[in-house]
OpenMM code with the backbone's topology and positions (N, CA, C; nanometers):
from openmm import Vec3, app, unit

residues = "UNK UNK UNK UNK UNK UNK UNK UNK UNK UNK UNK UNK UNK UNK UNK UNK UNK UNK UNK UNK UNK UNK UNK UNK UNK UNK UNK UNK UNK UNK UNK UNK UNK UNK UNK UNK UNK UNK UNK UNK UNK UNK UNK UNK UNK UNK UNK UNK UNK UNK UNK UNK UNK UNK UNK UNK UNK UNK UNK UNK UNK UNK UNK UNK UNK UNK UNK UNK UNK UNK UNK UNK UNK UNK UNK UNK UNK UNK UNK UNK UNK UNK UNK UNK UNK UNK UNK UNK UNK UNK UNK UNK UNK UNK UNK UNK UNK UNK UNK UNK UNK UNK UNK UNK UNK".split()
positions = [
    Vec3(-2.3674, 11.6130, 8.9421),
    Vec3(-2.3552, 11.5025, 8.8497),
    Vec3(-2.4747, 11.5060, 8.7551),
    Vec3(-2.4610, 11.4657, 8.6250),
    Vec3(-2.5404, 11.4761, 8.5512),
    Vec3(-2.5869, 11.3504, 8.4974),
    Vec3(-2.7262, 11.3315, 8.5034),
    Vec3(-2.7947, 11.2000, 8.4634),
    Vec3(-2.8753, 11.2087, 8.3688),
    Vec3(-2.8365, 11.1245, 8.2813),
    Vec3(-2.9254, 11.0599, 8.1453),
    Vec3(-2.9921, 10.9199, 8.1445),
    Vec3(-3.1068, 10.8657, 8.1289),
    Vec3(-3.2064, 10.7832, 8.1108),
    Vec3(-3.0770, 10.6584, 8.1415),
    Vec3(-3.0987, 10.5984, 8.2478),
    Vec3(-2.9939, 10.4089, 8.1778),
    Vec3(-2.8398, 10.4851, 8.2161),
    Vec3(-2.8175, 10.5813, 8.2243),
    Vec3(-2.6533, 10.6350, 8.1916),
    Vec3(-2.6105, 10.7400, 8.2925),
    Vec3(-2.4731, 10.7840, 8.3534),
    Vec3(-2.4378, 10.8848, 8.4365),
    Vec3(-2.3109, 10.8577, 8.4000),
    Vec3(-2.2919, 11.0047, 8.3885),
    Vec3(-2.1998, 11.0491, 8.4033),
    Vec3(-2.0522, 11.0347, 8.4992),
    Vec3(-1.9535, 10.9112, 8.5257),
    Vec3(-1.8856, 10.8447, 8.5980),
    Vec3(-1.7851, 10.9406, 8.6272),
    Vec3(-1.6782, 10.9658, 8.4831),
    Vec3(-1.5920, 11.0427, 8.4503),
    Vec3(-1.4376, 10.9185, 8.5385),
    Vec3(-1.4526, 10.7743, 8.5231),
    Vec3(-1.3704, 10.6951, 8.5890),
    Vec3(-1.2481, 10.7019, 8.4937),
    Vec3(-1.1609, 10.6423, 8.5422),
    Vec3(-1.0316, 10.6405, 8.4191),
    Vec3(-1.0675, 10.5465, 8.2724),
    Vec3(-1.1301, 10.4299, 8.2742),
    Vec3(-1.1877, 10.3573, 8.2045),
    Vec3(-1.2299, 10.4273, 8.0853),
    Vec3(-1.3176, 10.5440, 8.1075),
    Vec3(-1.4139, 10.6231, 7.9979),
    Vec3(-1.3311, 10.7540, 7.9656),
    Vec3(-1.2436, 10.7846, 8.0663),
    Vec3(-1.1903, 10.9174, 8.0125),
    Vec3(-1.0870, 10.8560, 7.9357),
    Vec3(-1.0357, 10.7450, 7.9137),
    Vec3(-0.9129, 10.7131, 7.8144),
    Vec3(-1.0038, 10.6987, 7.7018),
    Vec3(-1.0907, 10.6228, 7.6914),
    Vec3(-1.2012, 10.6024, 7.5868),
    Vec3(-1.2558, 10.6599, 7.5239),
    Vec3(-1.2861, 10.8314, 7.5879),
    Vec3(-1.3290, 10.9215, 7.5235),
    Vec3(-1.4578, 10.9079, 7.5694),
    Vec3(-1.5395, 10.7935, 7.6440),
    Vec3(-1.6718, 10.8088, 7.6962),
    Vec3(-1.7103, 10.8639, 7.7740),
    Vec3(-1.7688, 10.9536, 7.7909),
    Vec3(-1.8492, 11.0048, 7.9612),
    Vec3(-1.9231, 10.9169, 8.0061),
    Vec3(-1.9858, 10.8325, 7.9484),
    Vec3(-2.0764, 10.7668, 8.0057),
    Vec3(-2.0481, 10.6387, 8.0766),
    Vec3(-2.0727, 10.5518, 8.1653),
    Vec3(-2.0899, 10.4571, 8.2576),
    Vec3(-2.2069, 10.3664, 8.2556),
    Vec3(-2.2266, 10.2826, 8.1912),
    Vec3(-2.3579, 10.1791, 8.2138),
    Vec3(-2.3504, 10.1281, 8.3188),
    Vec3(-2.4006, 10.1987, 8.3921),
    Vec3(-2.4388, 10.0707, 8.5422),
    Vec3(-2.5501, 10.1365, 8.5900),
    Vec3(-2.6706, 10.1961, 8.5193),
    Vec3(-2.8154, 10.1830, 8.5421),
    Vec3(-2.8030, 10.2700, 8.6615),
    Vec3(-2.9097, 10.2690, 8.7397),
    Vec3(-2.9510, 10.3967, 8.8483),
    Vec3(-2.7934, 10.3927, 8.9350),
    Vec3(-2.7495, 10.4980, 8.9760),
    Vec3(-2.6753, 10.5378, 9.1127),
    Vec3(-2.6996, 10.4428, 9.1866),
    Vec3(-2.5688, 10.3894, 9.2473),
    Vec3(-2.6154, 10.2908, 9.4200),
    Vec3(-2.6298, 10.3540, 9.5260),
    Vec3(-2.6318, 10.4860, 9.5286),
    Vec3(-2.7005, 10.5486, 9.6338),
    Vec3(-2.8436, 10.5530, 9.6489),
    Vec3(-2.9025, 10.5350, 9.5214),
    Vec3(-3.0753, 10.5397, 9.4841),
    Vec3(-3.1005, 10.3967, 9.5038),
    Vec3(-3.0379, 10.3173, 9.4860),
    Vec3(-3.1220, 10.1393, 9.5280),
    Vec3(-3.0663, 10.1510, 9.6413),
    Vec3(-2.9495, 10.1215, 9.7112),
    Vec3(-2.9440, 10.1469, 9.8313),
    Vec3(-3.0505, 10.2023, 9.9043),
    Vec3(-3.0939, 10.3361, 9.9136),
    Vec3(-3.2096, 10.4663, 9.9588),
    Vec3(-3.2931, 10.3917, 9.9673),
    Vec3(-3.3879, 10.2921, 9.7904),
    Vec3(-3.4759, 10.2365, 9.7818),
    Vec3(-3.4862, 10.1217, 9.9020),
    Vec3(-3.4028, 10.0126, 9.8592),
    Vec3(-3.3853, 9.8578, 9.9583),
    Vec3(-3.4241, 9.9252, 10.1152),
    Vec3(-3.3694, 10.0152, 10.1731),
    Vec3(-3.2956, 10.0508, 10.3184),
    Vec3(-3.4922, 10.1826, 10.3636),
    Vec3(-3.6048, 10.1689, 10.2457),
    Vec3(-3.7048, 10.2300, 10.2494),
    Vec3(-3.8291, 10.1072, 10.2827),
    Vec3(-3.7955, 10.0418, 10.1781),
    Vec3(-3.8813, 9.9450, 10.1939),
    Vec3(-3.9474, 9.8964, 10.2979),
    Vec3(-4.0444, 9.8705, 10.3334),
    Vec3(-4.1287, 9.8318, 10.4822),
    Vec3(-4.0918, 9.6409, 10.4641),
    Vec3(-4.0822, 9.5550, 10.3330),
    Vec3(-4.0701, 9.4332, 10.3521),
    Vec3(-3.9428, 9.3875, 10.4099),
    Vec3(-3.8295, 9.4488, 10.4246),
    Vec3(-3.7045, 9.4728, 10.4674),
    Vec3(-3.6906, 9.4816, 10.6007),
    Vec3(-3.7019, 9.3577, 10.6719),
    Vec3(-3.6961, 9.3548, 10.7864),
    Vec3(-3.5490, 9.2326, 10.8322),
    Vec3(-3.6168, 9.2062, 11.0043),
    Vec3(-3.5386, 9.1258, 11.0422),
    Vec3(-3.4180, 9.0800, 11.0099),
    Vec3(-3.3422, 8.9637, 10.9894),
    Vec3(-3.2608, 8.9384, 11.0170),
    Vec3(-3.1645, 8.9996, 10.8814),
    Vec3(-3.2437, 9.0179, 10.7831),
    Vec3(-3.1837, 9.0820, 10.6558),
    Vec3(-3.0872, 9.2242, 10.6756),
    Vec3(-3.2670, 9.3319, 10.7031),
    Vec3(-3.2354, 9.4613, 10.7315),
    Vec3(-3.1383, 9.4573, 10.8517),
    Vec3(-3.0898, 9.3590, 10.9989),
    Vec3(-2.9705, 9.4037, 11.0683),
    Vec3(-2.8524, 9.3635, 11.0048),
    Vec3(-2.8198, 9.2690, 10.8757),
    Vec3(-2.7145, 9.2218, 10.8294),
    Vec3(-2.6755, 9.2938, 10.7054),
    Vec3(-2.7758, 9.3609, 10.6652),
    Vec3(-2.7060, 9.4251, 10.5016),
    Vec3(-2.7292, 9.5796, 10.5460),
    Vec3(-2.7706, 9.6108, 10.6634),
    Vec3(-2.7809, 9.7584, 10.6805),
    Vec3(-2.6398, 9.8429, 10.6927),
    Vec3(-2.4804, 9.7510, 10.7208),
    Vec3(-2.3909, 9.8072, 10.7658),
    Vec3(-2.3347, 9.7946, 10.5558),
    Vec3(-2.3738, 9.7517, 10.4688),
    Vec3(-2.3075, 9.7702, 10.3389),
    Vec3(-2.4151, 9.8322, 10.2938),
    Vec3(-2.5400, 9.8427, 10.3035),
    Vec3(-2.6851, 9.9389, 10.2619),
    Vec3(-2.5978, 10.1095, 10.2963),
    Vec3(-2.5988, 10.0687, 10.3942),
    Vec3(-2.5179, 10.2224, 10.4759),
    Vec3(-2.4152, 10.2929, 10.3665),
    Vec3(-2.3336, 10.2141, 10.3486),
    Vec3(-2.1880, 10.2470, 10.2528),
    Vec3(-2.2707, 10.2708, 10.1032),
    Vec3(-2.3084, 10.2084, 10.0198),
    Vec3(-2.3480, 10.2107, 9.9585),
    Vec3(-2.4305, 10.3461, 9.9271),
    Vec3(-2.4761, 10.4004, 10.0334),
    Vec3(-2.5499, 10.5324, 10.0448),
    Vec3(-2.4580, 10.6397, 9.9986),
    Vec3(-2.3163, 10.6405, 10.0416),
    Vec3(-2.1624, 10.6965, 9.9803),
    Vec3(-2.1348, 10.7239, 9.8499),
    Vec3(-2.2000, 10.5952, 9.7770),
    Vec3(-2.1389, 10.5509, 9.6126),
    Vec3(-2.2205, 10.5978, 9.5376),
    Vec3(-2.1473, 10.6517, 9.4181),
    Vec3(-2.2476, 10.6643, 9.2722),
    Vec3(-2.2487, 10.5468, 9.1654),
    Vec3(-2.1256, 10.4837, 9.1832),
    Vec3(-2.1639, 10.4056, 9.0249),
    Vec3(-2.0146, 10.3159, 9.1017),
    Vec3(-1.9910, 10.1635, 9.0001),
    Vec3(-1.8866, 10.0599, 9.0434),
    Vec3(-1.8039, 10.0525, 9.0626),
    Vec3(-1.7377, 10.2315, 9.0332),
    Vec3(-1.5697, 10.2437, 9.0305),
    Vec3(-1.5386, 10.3194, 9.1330),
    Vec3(-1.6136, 10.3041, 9.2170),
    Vec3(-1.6084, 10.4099, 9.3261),
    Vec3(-1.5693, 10.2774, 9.4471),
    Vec3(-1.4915, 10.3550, 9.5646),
    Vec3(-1.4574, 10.2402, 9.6727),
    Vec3(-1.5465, 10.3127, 9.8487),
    Vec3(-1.5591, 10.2673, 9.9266),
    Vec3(-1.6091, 10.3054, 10.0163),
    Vec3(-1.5086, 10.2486, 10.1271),
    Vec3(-1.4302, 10.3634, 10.1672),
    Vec3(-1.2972, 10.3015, 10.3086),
    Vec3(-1.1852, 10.2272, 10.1578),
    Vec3(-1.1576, 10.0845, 10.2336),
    Vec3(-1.0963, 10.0285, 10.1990),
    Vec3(-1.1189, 9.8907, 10.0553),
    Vec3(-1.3104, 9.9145, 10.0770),
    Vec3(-1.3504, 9.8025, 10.0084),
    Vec3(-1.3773, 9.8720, 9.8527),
    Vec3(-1.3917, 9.8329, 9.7730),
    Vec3(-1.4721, 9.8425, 9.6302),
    Vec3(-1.5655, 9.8098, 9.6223),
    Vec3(-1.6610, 9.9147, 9.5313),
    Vec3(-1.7975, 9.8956, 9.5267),
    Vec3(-1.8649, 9.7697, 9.4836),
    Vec3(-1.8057, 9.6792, 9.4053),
    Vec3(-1.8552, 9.5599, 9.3802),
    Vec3(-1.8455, 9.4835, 9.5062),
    Vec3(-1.7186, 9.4581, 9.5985),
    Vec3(-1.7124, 9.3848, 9.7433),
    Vec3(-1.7939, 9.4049, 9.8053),
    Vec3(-1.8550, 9.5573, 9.8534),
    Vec3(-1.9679, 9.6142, 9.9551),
    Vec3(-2.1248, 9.5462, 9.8819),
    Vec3(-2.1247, 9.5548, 9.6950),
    Vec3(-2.2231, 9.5064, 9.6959),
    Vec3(-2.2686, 9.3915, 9.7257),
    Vec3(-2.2170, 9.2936, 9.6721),
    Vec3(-2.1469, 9.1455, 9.7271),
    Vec3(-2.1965, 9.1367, 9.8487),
    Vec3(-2.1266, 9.1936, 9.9254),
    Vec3(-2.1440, 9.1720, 10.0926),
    Vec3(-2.3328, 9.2016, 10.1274),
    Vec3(-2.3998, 9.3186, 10.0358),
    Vec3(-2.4949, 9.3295, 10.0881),
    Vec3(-2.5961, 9.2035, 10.0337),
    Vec3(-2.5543, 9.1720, 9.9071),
    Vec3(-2.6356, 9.0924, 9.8413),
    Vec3(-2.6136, 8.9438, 9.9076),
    Vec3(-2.5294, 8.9153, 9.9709),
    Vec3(-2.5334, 8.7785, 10.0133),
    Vec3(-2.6191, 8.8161, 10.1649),
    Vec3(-2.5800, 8.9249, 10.2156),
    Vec3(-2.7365, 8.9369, 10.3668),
    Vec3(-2.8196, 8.9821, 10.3315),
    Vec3(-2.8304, 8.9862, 10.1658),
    Vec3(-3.0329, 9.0094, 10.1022),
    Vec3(-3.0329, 8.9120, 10.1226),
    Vec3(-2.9964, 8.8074, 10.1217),
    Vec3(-3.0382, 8.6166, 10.0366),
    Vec3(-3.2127, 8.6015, 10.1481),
    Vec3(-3.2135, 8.6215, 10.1874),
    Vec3(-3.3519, 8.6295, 10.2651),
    Vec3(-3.4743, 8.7213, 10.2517),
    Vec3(-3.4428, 8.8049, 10.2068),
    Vec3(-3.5673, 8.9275, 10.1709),
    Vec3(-3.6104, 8.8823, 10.0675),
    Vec3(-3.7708, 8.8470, 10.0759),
    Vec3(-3.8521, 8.8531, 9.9766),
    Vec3(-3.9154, 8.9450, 9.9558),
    Vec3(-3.9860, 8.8900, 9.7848),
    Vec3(-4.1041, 8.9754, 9.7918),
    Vec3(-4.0475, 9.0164, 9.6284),
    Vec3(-4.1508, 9.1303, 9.6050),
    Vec3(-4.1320, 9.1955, 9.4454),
    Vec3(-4.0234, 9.2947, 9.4769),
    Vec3(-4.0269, 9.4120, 9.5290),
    Vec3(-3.9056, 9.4814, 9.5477),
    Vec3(-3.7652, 9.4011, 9.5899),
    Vec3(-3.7851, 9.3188, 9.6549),
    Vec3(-3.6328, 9.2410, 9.6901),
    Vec3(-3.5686, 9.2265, 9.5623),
    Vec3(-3.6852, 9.1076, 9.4941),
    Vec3(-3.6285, 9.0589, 9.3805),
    Vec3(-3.5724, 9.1914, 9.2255),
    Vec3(-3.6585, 9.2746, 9.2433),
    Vec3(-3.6059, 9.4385, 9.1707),
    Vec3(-3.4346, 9.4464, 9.1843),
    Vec3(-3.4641, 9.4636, 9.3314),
    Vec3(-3.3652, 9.4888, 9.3714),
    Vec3(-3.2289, 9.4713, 9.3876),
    Vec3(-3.2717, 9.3072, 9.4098),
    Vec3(-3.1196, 9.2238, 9.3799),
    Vec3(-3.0805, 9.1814, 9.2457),
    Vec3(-3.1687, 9.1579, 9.1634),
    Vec3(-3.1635, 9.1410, 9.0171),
    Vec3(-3.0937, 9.3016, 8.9563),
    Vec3(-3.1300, 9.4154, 9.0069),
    Vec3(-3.0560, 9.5352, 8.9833),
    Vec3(-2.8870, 9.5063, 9.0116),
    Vec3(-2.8903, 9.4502, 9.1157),
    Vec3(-2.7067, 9.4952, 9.2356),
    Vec3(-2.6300, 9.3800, 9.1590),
    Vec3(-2.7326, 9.2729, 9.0840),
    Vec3(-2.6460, 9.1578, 9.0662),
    Vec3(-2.6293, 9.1857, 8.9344),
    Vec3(-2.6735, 9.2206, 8.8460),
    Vec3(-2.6906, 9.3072, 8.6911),
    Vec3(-2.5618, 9.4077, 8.7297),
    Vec3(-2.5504, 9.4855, 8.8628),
    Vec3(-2.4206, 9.5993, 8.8607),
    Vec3(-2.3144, 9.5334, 8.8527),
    Vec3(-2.3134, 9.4269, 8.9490),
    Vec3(-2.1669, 9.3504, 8.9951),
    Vec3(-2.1165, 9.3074, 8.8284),
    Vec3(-2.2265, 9.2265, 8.7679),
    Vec3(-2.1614, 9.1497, 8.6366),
    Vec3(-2.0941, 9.2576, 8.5688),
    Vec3(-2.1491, 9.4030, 8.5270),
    Vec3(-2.0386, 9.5083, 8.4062),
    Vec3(-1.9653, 9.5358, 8.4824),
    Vec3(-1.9431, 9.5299, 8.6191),
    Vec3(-1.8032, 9.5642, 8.6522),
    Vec3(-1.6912, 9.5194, 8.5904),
] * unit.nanometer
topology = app.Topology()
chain = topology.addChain("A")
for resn in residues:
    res = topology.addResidue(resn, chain)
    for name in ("N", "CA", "C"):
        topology.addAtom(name, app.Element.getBySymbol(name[0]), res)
């Protein structure tokens, strides 16, 4: 896959009717996923509740992608409501990133 600054390469039905290659939805959710699921502030009751959509998420490149049965916006969803507890500066990166993905979906 090929990555440009802000942009990747999706190739979803959306952009190939469009004529776009490109996909705005900012870094891969495999790379914030990686990031969140690295973090040392990422503990307790958070890290055992968002680790099973952190996990999936590790699967996905970008919003049009599904993991099993769910869609990538549902899995994010799911992880972002068992962030609601992680603080700190990376949390807030972080979820301000997943919640920025969910809206261009």
């Amino acid at each position: 896959m090929a990555y440009i600054i802000g942009y990747h390469t999706c190739g979803c039905a959306k952009h190939k009717q469009d004529a776009t290659p490109q996909c705005e939805t900012g870094r891969p959710l495999f790379i914030i996923a990686r990031d969140a699921l690295d973090d040392t502030t990422l503990n307790g009751d958070a890290r055992t509740y968002a680790r099973p959509y952190l996990d999936a998420m590790l699967d996905l490149d970008n919003i049009h992608q599904s993991h099993g049965a769910d869609s990538a916006p549902s899995v994010i969803a799911y992880a972002l409501a068992n962030l609601s507890s992680w603080r700190g500066d990376s949390a807030r990166r972080i979820k301000s990133e997943l919640t920025t993905i969910i809206g261009k979906g």
